[in-house]
C-alpha positions as CSV (number, residue, x, y, z in Angstrom):
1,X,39.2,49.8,-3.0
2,X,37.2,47.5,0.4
3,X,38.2,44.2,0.4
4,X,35.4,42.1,-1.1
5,X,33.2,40.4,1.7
6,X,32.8,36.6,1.7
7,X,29.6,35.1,0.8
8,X,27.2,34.1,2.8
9,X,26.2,30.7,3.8
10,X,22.6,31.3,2.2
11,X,24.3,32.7,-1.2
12,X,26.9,30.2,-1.4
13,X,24.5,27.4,-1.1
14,X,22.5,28.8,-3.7
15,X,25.4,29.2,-6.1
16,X,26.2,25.1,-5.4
17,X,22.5,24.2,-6.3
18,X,23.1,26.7,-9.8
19,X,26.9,24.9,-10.2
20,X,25.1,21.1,-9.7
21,X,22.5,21.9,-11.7
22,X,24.6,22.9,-14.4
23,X,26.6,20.0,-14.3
24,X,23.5,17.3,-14.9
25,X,23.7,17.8,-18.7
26,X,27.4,18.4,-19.5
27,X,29.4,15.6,-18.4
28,X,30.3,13.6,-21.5
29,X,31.4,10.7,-19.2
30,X,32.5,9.3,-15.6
31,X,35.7,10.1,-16.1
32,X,34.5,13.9,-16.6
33,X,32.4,13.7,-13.7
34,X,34.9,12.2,-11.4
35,X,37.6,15.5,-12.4
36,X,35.1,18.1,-12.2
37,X,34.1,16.8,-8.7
38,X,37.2,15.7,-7.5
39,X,38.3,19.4,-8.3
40,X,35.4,21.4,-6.6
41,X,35.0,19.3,-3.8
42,X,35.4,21.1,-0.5
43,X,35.0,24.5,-2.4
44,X,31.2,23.6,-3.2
45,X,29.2,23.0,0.1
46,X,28.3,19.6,0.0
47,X,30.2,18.0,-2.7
48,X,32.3,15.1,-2.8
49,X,35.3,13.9,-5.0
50,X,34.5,10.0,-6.1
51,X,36.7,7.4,-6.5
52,X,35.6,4.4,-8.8
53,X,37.6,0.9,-8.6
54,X,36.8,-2.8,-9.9
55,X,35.7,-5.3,-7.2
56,X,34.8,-8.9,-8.1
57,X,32.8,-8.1,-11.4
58,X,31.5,-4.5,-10.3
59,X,32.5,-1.4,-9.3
60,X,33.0,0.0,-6.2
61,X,31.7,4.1,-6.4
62,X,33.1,5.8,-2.8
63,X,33.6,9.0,-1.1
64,X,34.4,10.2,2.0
65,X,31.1,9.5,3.7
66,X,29.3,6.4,1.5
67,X,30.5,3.6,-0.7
68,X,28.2,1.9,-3.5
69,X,28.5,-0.5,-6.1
70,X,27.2,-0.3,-9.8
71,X,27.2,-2.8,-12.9
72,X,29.6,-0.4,-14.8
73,X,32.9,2.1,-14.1
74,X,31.3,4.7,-16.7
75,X,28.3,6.0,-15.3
76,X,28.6,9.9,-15.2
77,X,25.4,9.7,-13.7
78,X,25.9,7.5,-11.1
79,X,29.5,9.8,-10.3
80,X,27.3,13.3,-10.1
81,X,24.9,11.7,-7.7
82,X,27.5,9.8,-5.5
83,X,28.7,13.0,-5.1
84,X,25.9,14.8,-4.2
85,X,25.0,12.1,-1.5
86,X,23.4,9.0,-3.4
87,X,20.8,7.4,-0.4
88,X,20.0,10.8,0.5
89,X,19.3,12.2,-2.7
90,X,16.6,9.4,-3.3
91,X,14.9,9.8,-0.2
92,X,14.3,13.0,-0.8
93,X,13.0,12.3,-4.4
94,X,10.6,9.9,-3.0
95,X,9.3,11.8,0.0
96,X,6.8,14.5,-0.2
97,X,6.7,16.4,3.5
98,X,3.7,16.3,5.4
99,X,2.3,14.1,3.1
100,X,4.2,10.6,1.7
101,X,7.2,9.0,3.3
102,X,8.7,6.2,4.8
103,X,8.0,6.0,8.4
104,X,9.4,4.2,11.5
105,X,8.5,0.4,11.0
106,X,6.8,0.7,7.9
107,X,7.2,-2.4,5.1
108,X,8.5,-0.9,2.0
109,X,8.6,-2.1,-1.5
110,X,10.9,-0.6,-3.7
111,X,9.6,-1.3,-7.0
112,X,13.1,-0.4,-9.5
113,X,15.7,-0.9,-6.8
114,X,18.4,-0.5,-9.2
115,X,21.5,-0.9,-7.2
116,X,19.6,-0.3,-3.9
117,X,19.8,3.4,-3.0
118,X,16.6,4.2,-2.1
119,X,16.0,0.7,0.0
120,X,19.8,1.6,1.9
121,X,18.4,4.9,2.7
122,X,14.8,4.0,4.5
123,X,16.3,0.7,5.8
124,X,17.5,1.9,8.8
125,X,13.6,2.9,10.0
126,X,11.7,0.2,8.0
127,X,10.4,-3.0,9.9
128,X,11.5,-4.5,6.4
129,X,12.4,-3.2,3.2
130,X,11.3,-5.3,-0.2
131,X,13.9,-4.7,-3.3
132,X,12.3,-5.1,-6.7
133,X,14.9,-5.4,-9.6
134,X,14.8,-7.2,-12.7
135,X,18.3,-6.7,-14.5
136,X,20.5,-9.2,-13.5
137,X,23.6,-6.7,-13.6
138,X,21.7,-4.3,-11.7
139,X,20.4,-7.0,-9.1
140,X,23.9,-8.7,-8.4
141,X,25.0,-4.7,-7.7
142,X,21.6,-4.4,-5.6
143,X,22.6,-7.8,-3.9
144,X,26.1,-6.9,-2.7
145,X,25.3,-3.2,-1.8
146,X,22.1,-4.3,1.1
147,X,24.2,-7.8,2.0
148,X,24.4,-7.7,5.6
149,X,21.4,-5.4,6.3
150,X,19.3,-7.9,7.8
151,X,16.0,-6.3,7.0
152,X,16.5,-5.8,3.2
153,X,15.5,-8.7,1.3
154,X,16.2,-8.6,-2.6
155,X,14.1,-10.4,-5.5
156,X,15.1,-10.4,-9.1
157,X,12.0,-9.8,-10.8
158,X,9.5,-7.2,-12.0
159,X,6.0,-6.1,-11.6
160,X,3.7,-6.0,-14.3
161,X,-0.4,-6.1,-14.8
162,X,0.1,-10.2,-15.8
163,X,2.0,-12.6,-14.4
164,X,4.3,-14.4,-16.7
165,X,7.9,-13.4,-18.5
166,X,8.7,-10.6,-21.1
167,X,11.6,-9.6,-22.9
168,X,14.0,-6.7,-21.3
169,X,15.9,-4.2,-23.6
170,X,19.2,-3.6,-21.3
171,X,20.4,-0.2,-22.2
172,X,24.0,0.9,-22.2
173,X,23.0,3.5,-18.9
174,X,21.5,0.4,-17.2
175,X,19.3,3.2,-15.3
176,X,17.0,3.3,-18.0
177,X,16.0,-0.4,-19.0
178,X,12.7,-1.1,-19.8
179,X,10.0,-3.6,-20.9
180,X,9.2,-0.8,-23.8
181,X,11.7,1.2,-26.2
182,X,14.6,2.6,-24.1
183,X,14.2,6.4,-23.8
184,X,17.9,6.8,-22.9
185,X,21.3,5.0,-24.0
186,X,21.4,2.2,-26.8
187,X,20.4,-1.3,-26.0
188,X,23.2,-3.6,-25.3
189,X,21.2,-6.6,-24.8
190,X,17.4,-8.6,-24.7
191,X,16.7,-10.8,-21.6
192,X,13.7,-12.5,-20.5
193,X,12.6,-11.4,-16.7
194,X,10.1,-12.8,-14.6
195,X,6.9,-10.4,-13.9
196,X,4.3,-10.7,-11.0
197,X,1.3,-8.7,-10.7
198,X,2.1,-6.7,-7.1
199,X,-0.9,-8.3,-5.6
200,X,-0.2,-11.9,-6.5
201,X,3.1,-11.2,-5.2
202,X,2.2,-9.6,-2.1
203,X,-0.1,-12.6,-1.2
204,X,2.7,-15.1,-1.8
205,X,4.8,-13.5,0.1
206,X,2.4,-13.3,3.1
207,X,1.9,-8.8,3.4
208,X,-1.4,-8.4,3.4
209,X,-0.8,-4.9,4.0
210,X,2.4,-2.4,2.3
211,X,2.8,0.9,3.9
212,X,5.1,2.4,1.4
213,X,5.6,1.7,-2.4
214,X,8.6,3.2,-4.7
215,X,7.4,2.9,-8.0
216,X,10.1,3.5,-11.1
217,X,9.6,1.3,-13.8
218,X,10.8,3.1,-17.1
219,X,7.4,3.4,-18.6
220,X,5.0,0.5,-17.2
221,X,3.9,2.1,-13.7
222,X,0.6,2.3,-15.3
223,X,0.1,-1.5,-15.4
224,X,1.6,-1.9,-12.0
225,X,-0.6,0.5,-11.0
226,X,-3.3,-1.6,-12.1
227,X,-2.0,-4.7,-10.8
228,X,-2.2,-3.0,-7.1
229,X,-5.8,-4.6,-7.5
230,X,-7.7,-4.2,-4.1
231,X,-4.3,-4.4,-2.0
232,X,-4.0,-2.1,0.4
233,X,-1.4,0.3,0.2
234,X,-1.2,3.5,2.3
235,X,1.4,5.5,0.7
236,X,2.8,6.0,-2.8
237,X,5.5,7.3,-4.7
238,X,5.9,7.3,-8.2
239,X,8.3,8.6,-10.5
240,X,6.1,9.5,-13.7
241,X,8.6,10.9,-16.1
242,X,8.8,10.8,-19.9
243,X,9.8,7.4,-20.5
244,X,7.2,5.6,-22.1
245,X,7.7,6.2,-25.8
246,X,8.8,9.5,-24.5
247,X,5.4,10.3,-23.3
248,X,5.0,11.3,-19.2
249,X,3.1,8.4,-17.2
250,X,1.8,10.8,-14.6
251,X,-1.6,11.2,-16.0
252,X,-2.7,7.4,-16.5
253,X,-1.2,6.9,-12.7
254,X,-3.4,9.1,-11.1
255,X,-6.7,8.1,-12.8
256,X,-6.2,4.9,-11.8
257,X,-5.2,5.7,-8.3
258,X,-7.7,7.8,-7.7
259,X,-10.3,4.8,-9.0
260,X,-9.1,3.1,-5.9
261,X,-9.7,5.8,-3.7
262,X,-6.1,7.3,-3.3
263,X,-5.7,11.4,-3.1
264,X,-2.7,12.0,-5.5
265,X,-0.5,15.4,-5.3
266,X,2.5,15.7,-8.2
267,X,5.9,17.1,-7.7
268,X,7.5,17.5,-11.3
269,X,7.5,14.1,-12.3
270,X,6.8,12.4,-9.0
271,X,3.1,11.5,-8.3
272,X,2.2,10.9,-3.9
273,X,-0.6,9.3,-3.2
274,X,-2.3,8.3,0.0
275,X,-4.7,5.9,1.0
276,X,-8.2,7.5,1.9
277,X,-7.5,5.6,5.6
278,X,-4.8,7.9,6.3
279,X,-6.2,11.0,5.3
């Protein structure tokens, strides 16, 4: 019988994307996560075991190659994507080639920073990067993950159509938080945030331009849509998914986009838009 011939690098890498994939929806927990990773790393191209430990209040998500902090040591979500490169992963998600991205000395505002991935991962080419996050668990996380980054400023609040303060359901992910009915998780907890309208903000904090917006906001990117007003922003990236009473946003986002002149491609979920002055 011939000796089987190894794979090559093309069909290995598709098998990890299949393997990944199929991982997403059956990890019951972190502690899952972390075994099944910590076992297939270094047979899966691009994998990486994670180790998770308590550090003053949080807890400390690292591999080999990147170290992050997150409100709670049971995320299985937070181990599958630390594992698949966390930073990188979300600039990918937010980036549409030849189209939207963050470019070299842009000012970014990341509207859901969470615990700061996305704003770590463009910081290092932004002139200044703008994190958005209204849970206080996720913001102290956000906080201690971009301390020391000099260019990364961090503001616990959230963006709404009306300034003013709401009530916050906290879910048990803490991903999936939201001024509406949590899509994902149970909640854990009410607290009242602070909102701004984006361009109230923007004009008290002096930008009277943004080149790059991250929008997640479990539900409500339509309002903050709306609450762009007449701000100029060149470039936008939205994640639209199901979460507003389980409905996608993606539809309400670009009408009103497009009202203030933006040209709007989707990806999935994702919505890009970009300012008729850089077409």
């Amino acid at each position: 019988m011939a000796a089987a011939q190894p794979l090559s690098s093309s069909v290995r890498s598709l098998l990890a994307g299949l393997y990944r994939r199929s991982l997403e929806f059956k990890l019951r927990d972190a502690a899952e996560a972390q075994l099944v990773y910590a076992r297939s790393a270094g047979r899966i191209p691009g994998l990486q075991s994670v180790d998770v430990d308590s550090d003053g209040g949080l807890f400390r998500y690292s591999t080999g190659t990147e170290t992050m902090y997150f409100p709670a040591p049971d995320l299985s979500g937070a181990v599958k994507l630390m594992s698949l490169g966390y930073q990188k992963w979300l600039l990918n998600k937010y980036s549409k080639t030849g189209f939207v991205a963050v470019e070299s000395g842009d000012v970014v505002v990341d509207c859901g920073a969470f615990v700061g991935g996305f704003s770590l991962s463009v910081g290092t080419v932004a002139s200044h990067v703008f994190a958005i996050e209204p849970a206080p668990d996720n913001f102290e996380a956000l906080s201690r993950n971009v301390a020391g980054t000099g260019n990364i400023e961090c503001s616990n609040i959230g963006f709404f159509d009306q300034s003013g303060s709401m009530p916050m359901n906290l879910s048990s992910t803490y991903v999936d938080n939201s001024l509406l009915t949590v899509d994902a998780g149970e909640v854990i907890d009410t607290v009242e945030v602070q909102l701004e309208r984006l361009d109230v903000w923007a004009a008290s904090n002096g930008l009277e331009c943004i080149d790059f917006l991250k929008l997640e906001a479990e539900g409500v990117e339509p309002e903050i849509a709306e609450s762009i007003g007449n701000l100029p922003i060149r470039k936008i990236a939205a994640d639209c998914g199901p979460e507003r009473e389980g409905q996608p946003t993606a539809t309400a986002v670009i009408s009103i986009l497009r009202s203030k002149g933006y040209t709007c491609r989707t990806d999935g979920k994702m919505v890009f838009a970009l300012s008729r002055s850089d077409l």
